[in-house]
Each structure stands twice: as C-alpha cells, then as structure tokens.
LUMMARGU-258309 format. One record per atom (N, C-alpha, C): atom name; z negated, x, y. Coordinates in steps of 0.02 Angstrom, whole numbers, padded with zeros to 5 digits. Last residue first. Layout:
{loba CA {Z X Y}}
...
end
This chain:
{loba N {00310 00987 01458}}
{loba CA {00349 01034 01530}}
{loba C {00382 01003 01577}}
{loba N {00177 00942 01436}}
{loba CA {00271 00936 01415}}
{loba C {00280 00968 01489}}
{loba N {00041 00991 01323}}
{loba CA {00104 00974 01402}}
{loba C {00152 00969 01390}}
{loba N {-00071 00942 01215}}
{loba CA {00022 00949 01220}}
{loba C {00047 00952 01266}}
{loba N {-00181 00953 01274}}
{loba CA {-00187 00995 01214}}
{loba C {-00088 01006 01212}}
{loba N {-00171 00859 01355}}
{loba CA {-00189 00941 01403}}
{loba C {-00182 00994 01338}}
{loba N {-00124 00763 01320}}
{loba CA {-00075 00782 01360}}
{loba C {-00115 00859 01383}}
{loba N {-00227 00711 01216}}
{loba CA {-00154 00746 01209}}
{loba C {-00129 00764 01256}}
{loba N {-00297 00680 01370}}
{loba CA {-00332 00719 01302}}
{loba C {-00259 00748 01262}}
{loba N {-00239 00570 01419}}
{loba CA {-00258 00636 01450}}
{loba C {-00274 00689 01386}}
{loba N {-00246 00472 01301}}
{loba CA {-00179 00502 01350}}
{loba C {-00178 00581 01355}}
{loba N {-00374 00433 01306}}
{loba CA {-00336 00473 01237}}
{loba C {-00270 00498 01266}}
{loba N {-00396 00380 01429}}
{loba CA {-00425 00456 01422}}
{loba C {-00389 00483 01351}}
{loba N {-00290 00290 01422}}
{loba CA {-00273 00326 01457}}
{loba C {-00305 00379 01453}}
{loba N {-00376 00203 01307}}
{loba CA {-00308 00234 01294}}
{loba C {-00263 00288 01351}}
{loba N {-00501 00176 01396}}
{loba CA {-00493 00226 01323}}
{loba C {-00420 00251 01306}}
{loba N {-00479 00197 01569}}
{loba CA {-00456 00143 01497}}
{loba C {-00449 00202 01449}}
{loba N {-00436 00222 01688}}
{loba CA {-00494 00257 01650}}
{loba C {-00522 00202 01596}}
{loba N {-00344 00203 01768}}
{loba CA {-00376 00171 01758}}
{loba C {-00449 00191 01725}}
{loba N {-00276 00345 01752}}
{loba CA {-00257 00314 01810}}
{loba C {-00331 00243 01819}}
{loba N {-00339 00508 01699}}
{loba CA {-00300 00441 01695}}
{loba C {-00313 00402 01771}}
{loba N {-00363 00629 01754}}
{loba CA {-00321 00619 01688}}
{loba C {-00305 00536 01681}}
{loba N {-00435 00644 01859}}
{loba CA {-00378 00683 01859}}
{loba C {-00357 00663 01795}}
{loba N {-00540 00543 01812}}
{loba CA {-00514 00543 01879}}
{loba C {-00461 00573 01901}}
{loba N {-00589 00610 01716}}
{loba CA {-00557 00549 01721}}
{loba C {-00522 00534 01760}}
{loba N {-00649 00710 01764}}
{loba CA {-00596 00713 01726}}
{loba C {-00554 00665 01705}}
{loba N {-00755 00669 01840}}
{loba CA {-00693 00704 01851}}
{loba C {-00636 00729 01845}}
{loba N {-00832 00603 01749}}
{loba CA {-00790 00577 01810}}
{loba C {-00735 00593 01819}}
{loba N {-00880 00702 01698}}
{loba CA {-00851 00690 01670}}
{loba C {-00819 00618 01713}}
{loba N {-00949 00759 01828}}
{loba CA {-00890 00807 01780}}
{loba C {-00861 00773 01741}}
{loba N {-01053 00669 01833}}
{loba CA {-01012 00666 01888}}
{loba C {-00930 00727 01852}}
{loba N {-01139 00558 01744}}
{loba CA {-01130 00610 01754}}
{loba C {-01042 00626 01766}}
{loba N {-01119 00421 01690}}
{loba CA {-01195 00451 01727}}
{loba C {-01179 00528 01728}}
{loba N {-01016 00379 01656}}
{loba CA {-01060 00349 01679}}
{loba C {-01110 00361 01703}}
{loba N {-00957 00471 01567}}
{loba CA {-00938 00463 01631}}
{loba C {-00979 00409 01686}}
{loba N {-00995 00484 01458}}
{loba CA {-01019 00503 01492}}
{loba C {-01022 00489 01569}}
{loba N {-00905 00360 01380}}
{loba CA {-00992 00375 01384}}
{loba C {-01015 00393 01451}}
{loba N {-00787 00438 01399}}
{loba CA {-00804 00344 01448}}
{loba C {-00885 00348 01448}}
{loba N {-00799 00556 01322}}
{loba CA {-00776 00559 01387}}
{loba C {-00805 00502 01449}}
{loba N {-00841 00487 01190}}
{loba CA {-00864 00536 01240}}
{loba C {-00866 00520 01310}}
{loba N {-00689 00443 01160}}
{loba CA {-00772 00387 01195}}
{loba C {-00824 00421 01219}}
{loba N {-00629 00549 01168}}
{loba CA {-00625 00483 01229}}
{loba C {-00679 00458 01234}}
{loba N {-00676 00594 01050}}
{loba CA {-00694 00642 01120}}
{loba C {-00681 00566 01168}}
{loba N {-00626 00515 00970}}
{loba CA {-00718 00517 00962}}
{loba C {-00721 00528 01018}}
{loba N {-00480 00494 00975}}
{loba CA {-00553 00446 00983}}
{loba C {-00598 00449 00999}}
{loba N {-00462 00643 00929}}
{loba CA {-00457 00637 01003}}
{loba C {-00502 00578 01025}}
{loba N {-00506 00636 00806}}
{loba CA {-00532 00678 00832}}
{loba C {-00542 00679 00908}}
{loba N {-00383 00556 00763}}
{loba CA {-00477 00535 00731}}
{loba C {-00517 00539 00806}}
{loba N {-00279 00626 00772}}
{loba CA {-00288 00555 00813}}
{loba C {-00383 00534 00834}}
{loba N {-00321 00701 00686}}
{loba CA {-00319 00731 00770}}
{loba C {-00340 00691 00802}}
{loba N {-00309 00644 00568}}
{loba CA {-00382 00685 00584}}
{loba C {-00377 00691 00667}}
{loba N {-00190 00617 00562}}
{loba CA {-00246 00549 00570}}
{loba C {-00292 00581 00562}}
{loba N {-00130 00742 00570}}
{loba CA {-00115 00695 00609}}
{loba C {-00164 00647 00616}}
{loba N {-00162 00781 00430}}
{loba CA {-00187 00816 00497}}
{loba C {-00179 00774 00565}}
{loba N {-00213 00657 00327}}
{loba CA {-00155 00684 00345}}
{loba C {-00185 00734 00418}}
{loba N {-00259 00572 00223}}
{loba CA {-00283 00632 00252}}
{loba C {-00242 00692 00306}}
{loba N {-00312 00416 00239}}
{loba CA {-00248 00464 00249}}
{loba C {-00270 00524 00270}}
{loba N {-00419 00335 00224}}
{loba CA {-00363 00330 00189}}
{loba C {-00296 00390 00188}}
{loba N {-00480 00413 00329}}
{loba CA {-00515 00409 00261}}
{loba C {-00450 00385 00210}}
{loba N {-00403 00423 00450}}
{loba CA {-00422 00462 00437}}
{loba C {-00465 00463 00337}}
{loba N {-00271 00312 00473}}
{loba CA {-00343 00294 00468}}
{loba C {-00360 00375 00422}}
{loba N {-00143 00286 00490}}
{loba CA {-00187 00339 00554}}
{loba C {-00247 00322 00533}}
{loba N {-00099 00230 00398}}
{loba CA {-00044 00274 00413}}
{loba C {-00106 00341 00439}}
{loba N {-00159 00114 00382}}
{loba CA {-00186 00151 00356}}
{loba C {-00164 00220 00363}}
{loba N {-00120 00038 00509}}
{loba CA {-00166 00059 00505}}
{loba C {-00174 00125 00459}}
{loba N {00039 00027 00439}}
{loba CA {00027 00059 00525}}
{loba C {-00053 00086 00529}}
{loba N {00020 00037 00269}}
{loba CA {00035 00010 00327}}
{loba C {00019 00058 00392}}
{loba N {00050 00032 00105}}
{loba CA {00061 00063 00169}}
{loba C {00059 00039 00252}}
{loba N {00000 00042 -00058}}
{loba CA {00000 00000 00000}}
{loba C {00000 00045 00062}}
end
C-alpha cells in the first residue's frame, strides 16, 4: 500500500527524504515555539517567512539548507 502520506511518513518509509522532511517539522515547530518569547527566534521568522505559518518556516528552513541561486 502506497500513498502520498506514507510516501513522507518517516516510520513507514525510511527513506532519507521522509527523515529530512521529519527533521525540518520538528525544527519549524521549534522555531513557532520559540518565537513567542524570545526575540532571535523572531528574527528569523521575520527574515524567512512572510506570515510566519509552519509551512513558510518549513520554507525557510529548506531554503537556507537548499538556495537556489
């Protein structure tokens, strides 16, 4: 059985890819955590996304590990 979920679900799929994906998650929510009471991680929000929506800090997060030129 294959699907979109299980594709990126780190326990079903061991794939390096659905570890990164995993990996970048955790740090985002990090990131929204913190940002709430401490001013650096503001700041990073603040230069990496526009809204500061989990999917824009997972944005930022690939985009500093992948630039595109």
């Amino acid at each position: 059985m294959t699907d979109a979920v299980g594709e990126d679900c780190p326990v079903r799929n061991s794939s390096d890819n659905a570890k990164a994906q995993f990996a970048t998650a955790k740090v985002a929510e990090h990131i929204e955590e913190k940002a709430r009471r401490d001013d650096t991680h503001q700041e990073w929000i603040d230069k990496h996304a526009q809204n500061g929506t989990l999917s824009e800090i997972r944005e930022g997060l690939d985009e500093k590990e992948h630039p595109r030129n």
